[in-house]
N, CA, C and O atoms as a DFTB+ gen file, in Angstrom:
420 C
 N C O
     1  1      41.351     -39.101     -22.000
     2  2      39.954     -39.430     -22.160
     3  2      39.133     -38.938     -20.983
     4  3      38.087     -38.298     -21.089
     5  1      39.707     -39.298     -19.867
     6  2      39.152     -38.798     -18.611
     7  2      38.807     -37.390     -18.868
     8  3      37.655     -37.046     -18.602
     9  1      39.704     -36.447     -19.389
    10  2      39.525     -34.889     -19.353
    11  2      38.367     -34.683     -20.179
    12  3      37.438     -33.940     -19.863
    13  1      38.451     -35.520     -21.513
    14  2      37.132     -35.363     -22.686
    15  2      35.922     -35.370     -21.606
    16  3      35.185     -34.402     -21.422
    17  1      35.825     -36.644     -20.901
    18  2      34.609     -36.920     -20.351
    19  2      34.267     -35.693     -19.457
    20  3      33.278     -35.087     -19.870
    21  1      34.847     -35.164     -18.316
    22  2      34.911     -33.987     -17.674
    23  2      34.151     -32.978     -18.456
    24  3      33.141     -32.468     -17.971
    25  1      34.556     -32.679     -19.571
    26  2      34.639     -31.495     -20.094
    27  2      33.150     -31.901     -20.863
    28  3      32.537     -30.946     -21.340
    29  1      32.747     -32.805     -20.958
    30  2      31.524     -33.352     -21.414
    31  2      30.486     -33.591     -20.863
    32  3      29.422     -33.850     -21.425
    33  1      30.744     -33.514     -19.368
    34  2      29.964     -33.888     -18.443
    35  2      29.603     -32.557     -17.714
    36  3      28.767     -32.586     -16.811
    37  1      30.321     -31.173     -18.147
    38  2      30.033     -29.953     -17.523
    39  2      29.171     -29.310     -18.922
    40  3      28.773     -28.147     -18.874
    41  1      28.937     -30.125     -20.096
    42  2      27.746     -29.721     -20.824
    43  2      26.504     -30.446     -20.520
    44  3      25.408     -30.057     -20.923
    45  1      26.641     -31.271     -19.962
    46  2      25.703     -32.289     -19.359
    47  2      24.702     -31.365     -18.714
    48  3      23.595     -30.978     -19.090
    49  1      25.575     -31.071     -17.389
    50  2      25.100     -30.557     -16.627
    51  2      24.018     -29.175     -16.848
    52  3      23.074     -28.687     -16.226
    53  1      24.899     -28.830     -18.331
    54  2      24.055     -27.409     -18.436
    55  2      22.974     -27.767     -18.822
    56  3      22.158     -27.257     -18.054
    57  1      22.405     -28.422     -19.658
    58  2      21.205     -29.469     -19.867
    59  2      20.590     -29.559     -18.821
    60  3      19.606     -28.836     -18.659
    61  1      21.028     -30.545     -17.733
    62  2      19.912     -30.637     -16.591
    63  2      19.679     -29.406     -16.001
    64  3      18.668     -29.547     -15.313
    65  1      20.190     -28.006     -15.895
    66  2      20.100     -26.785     -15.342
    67  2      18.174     -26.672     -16.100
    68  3      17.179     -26.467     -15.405
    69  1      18.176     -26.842     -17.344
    70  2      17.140     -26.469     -18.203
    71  2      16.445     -27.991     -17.797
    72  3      15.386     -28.010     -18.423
    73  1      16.521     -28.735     -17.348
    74  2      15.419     -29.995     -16.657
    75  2      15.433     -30.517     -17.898
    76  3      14.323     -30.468     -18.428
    77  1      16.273     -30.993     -18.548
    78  2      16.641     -32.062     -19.585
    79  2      17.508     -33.168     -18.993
    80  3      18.671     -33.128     -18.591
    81  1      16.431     -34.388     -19.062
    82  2      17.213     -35.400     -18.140
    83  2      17.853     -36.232     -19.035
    84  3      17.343     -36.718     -20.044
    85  1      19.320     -36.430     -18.521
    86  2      20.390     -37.139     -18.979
    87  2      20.075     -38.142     -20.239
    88  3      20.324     -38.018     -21.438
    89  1      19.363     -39.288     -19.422
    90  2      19.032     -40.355     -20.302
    91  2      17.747     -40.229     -21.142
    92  3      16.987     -41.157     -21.418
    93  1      17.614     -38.871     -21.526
    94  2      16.724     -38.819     -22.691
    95  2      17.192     -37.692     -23.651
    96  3      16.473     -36.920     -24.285
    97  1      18.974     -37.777     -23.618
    98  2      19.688     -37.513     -24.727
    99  2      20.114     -38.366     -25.231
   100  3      20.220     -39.434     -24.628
   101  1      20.579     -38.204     -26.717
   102  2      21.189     -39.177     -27.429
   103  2      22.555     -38.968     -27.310
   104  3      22.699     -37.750     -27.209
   105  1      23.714     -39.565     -27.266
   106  2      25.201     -39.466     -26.937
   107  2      25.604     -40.177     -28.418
   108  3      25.547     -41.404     -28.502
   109  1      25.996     -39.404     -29.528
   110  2      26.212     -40.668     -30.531
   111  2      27.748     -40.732     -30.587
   112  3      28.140     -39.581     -30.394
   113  1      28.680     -41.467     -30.743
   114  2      29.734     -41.610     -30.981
   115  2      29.688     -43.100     -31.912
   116  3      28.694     -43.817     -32.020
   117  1      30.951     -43.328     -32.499
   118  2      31.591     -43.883     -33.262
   119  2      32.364     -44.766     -32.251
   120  3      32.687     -44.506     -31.091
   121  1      32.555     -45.760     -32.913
   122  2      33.625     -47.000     -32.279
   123  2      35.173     -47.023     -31.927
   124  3      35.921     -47.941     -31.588
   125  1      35.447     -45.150     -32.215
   126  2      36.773     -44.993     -31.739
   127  2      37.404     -45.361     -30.455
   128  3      36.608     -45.639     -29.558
   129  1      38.433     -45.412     -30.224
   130  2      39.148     -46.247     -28.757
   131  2      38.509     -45.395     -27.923
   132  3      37.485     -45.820     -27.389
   133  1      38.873     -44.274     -27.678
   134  2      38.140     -43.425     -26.698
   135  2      36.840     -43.551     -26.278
   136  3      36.539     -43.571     -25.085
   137  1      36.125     -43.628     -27.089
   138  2      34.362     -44.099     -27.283
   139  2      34.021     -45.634     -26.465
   140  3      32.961     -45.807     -25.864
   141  1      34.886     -46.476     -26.539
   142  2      34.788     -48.013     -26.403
   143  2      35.791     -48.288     -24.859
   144  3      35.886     -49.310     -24.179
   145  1      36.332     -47.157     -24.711
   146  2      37.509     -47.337     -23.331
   147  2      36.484     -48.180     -22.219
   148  3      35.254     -48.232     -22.197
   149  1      37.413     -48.758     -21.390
   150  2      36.189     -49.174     -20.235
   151  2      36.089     -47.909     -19.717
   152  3      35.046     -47.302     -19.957
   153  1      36.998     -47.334     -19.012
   154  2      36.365     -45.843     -18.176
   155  2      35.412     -45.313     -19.062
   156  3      34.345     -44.878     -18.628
   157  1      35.703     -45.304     -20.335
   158  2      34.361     -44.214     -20.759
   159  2      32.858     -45.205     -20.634
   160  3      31.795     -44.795     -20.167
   161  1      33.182     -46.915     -21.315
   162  2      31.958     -47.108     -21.119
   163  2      31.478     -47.273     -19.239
   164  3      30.273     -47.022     -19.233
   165  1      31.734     -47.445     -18.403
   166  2      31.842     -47.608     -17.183
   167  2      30.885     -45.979     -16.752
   168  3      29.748     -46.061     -16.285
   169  1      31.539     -44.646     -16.992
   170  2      31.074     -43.488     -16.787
   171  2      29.493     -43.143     -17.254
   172  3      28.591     -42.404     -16.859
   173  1      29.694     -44.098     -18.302
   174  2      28.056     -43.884     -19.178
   175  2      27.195     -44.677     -18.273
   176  3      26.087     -44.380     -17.828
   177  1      27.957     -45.816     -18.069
   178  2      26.575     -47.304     -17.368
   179  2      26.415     -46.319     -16.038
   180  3      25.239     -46.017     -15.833
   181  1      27.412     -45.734     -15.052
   182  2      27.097     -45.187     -13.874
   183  2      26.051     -43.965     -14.054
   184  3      25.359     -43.345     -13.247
   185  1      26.201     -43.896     -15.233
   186  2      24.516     -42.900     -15.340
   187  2      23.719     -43.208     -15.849
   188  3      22.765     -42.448     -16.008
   189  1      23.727     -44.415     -16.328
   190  2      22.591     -44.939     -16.951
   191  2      22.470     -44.167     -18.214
   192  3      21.612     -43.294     -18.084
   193  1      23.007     -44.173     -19.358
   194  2      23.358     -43.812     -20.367
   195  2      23.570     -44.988     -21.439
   196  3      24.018     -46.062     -21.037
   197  1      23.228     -44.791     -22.922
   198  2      23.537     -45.467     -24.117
   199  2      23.708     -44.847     -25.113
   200  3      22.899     -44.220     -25.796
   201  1      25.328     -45.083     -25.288
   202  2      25.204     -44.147     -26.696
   203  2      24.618     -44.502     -27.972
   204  3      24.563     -45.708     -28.210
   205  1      24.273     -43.886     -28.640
   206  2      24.008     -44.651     -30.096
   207  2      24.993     -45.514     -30.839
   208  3      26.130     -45.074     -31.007
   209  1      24.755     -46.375     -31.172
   210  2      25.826     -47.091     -32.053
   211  2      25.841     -46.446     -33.499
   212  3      24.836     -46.142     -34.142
   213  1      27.084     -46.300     -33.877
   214  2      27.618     -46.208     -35.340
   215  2      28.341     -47.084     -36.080
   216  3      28.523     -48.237     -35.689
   217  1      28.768     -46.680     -37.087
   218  2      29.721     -47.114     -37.667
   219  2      31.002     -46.082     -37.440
   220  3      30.984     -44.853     -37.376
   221  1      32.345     -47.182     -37.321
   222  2      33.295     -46.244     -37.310
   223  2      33.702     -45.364     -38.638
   224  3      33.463     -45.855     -39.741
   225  1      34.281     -44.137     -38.547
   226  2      34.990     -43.871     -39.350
   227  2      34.066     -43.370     -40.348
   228  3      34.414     -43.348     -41.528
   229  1      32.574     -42.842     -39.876
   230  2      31.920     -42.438     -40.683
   231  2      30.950     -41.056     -40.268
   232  3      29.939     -40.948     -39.574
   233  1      32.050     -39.731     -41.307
   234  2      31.561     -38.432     -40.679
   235  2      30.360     -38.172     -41.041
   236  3      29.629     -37.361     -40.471
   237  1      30.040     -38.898     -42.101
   238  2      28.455     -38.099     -43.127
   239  2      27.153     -38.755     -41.693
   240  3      26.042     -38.258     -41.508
   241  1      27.670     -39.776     -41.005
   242  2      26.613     -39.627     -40.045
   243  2      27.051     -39.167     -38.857
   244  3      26.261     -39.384     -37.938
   245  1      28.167     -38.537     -38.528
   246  2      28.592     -38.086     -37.162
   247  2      28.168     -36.142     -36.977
   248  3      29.193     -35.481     -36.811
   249  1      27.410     -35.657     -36.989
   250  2      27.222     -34.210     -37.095
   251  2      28.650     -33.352     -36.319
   252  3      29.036     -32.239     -36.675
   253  1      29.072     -33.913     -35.567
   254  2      30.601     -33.461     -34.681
   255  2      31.556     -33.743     -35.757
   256  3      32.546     -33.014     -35.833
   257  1      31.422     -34.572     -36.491
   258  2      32.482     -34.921     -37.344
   259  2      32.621     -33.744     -38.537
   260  3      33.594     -33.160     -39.015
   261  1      30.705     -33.658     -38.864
   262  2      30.989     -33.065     -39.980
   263  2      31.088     -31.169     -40.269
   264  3      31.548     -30.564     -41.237
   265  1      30.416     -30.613     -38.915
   266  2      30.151     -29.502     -38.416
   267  2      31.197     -28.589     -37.238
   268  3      31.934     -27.658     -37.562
   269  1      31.014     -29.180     -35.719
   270  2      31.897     -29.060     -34.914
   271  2      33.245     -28.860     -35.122
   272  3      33.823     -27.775     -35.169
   273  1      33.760     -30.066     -35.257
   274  2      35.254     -30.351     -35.368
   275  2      35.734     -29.123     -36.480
   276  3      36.657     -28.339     -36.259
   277  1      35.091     -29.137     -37.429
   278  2      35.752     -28.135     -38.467
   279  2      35.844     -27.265     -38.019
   280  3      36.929     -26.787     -37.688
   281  1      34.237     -26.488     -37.756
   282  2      34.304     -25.000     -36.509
   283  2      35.435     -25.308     -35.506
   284  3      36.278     -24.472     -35.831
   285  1      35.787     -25.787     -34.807
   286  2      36.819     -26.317     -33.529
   287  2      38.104     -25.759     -34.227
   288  3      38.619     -24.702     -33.863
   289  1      38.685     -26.663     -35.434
   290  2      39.985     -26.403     -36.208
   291  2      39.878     -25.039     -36.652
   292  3      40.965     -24.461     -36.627
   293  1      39.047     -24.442     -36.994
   294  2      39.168     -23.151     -38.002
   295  2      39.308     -22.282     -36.789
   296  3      39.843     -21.206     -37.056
   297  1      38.975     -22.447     -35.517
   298  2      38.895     -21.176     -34.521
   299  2      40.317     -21.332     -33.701
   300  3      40.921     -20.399     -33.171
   301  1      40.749     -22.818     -33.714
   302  2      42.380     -23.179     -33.183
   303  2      43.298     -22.827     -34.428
   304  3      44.460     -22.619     -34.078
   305  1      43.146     -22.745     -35.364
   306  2      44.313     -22.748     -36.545
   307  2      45.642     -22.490     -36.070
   308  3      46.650     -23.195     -36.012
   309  1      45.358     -21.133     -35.699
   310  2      46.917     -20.692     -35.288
   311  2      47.563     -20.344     -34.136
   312  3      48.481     -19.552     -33.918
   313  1      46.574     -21.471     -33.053
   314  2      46.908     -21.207     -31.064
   315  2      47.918     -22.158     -31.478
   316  3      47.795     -22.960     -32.404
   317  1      49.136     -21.982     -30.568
   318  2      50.102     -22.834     -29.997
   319  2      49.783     -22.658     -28.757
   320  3      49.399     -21.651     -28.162
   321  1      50.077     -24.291     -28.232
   322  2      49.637     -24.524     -26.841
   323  2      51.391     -25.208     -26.228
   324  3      52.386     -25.666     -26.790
   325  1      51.015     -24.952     -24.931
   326  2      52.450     -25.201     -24.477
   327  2      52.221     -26.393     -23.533
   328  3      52.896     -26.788     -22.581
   329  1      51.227     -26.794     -23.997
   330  2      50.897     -28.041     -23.051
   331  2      49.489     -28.679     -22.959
   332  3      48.664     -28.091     -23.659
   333  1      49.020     -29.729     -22.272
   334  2      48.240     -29.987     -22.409
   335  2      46.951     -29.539     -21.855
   336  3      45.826     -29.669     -22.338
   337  1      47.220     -29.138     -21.057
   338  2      46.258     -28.277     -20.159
   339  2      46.028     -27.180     -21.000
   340  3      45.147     -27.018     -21.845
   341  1      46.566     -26.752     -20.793
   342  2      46.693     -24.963     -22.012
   343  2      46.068     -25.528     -23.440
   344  3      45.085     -24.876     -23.791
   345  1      46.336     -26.316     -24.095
   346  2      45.298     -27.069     -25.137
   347  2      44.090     -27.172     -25.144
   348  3      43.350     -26.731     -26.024
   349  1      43.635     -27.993     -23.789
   350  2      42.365     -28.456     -23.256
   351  2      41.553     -27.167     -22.743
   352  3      40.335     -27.326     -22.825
   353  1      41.895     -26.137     -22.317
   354  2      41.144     -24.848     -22.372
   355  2      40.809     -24.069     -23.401
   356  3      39.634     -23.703     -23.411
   357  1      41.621     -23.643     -24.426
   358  2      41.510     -23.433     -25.246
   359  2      40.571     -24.085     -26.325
   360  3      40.173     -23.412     -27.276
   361  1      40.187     -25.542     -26.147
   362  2      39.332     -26.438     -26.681
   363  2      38.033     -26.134     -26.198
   364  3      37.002     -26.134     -26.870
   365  1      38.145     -25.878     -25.010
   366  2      36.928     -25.629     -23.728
   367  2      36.754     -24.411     -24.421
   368  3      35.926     -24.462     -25.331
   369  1      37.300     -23.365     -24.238
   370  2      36.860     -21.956     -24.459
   371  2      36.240     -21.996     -25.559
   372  3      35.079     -21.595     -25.643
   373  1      37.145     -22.658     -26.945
   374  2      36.422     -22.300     -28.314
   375  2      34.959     -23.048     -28.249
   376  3      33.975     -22.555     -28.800
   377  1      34.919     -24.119     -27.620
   378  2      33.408     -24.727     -27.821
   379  2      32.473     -23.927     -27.284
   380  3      31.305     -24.021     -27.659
   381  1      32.797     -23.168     -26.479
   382  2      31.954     -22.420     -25.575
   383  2      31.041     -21.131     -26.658
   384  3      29.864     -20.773     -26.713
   385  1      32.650     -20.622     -27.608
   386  2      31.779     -19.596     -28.273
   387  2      31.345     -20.053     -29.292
   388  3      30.826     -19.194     -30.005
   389  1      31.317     -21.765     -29.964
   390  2      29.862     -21.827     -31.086
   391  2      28.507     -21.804     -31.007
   392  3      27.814     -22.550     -30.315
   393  1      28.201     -21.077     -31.611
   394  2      26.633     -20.682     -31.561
   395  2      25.752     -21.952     -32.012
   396  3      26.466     -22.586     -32.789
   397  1      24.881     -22.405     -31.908
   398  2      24.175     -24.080     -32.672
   399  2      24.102     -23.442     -33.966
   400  3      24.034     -24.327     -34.819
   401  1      24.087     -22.216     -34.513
   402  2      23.907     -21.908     -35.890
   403  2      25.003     -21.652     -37.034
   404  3      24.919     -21.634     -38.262
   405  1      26.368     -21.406     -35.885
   406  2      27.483     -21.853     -36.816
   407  2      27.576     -23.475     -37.349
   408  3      27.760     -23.849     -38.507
   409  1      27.403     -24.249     -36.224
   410  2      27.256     -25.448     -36.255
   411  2      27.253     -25.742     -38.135
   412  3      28.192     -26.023     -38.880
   413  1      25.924     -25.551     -38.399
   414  2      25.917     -25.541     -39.835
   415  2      26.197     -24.914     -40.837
   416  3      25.459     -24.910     -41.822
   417  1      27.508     -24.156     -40.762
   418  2      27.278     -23.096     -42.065
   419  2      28.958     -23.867     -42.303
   420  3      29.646     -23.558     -43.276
């Protein structure tokens, strides 16, 4: 979870590069364990952050659920990773090359 947040927090950042301040994004997640961890909620309160509340387990309102993630799987299909690290880049890298306009197709 720690690594998610990392890796979440160096898109953050690209945001504030463009003077988009933190707490006037929306963070939406779902009630998954990861989402609800104390470190994760702990990381949010130290920035003064609120995510949106959802419902769990529900993609038709999660846009990551219903867009992302698929783009994510279709561009990993056929990496074998030899570890976790080597996973977690490869995760990093592919997010890097969606465009916001694949997002929806």
């Amino acid at each position: 979870m720690i690594e998610y947040l990392r890796t979440t927090r160096k898109r953050f950042l690209s945001l504030k590069k463009d003077k988009i301040r933190l707490k006037d994004c929306l963070l939406m997640w779902d009630n998954a364990r990861p989402h609800t961890a104390t470190d994760t909620r702990e990381f949010l309160t130290r920035r003064d952050m609120e995510p949106v509340k959802q419902s769990p387990y529900s993609p038709d309102l999660n846009l990551c659920d219903r867009f992302l993630f698929r783009k994510l799987k279709h561009l990993l299909r056929e990496d074998e990773f030899g570890g976790h690290e080597e996973a977690t880049l490869a995760v990093q890298q592919a997010m890097w090359r969606v465009s916001e306009d694949e997002l929806y197709d």
